[in-house]
N, C-alpha and C positions, 0 to 999 in steps of 0.2 A: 608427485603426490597431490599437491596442489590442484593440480591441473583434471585431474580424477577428479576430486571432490566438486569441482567447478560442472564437470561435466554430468556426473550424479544428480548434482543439487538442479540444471538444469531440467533434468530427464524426468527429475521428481516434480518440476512444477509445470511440465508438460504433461506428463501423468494426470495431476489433480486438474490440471484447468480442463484437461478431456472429460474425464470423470465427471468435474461441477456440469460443464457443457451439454454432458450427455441427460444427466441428470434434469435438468431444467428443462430440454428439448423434450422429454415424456411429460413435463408436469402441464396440468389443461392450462388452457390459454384465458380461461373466463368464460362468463359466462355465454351461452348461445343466440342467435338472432333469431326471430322466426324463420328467417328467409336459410339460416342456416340448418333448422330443423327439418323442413320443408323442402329443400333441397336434397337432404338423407331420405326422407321420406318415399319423394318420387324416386328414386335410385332404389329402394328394396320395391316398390311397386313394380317398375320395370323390370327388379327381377326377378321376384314371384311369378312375370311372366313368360320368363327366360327358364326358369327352372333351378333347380341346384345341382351344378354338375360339378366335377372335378374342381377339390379345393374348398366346397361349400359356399360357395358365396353369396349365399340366403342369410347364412347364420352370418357371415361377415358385413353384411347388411346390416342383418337386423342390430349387430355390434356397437355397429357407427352412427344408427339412426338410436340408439339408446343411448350412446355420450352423449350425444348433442342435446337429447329431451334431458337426460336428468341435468345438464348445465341449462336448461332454459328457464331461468328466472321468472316470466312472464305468467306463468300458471302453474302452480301445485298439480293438477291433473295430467299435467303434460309431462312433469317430473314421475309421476307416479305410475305413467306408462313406462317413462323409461325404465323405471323400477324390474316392470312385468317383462320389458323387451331383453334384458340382460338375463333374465332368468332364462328366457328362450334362447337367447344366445351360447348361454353353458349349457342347455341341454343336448340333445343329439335328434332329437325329432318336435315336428310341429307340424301347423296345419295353416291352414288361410284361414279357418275359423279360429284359432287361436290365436294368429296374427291380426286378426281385424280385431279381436275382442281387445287386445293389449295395444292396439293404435287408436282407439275411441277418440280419445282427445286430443293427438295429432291430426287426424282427418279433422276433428272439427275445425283446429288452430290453423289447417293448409287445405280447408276445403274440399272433400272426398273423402269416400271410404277407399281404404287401401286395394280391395276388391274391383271396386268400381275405374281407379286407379289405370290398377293393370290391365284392363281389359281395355279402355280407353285408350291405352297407350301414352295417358298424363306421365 
C-alpha cells in the first residue's frame, strides 16, 4: 500500500510539473525587438504575395506579426496596429488595403509599405 501511495504521489508531481511547464511555455517571453517585429513583418509581406491557400496562412501571419507589435515597447503606434492586426486575424476576410492601413506604423518602424513589400520581394 505504501508503495502505491509513493507511486501516486509520484505521478501527481509529474502531472503538475507538466502542467506548470506547459503553462509557462504559452505565457509571452517579453517584450518584442524591432528586429523581431520586422522580421513578422516581412514574412506576411512575403506572403500576401504567395497568397492564402490551405490552412490560411495570411491570417496566421497577420497573428504573429500582431504578438510581436502589441509586445513592442518601443512605440504606442506600433502597438496600436497590433491592436487592428489581431482584429484581422479573428476575422475571416481582408484586403491589402486593409492590411496596409493596420501596418502604418510597422512599415514606418521596418521601412516600407507592406504593399511595396511584397512586390519587391523584401
Amino acid at each position: 500500500m505504501h508503495a502505491m501511495k509513493t507511486v501516486f504521489r509520484s505521478i501527481s508531481v509529474i502531472v503538475t510539473a507538466l502542467l506548470v511547464g506547459s503553462a509557462l511555455a504559452g505565457c509571452s517571453s517579453g517584450p518584442s525587438t524591432k528586429a523581431e517585429v520586422c522580421e513578422k513583418y516581412e514574412a506576411l509581406s512575403a506572403q500576401v504575395l504567395k497568397g492564402n491557400g490551405f490552412g490560411n496562412p495570411v491570417f496566421d501571419a497577420v497573428d504573429a506579426l500582431a504578438g510581436k507589435a502589441d509586445a513592442y515597447e518601443g512605440d504606442t503606434d506600433v502597438q496600436a496596429d497590433g491592436e487592428k492586426l489581431k482584429a484581422i486575424a479573428d476575422s475571416d476576410s481582408t484586403s491589402i488595403g486593409e492590411l496596409e492601413s493596420a501596418t502604418s506604423s510597422i512599415g514606418s518602424l521596418c521601412g516600407g509599405s507592406l504593399l511595396m513589400n511584397a512586390l519587391s520581394g523584401s
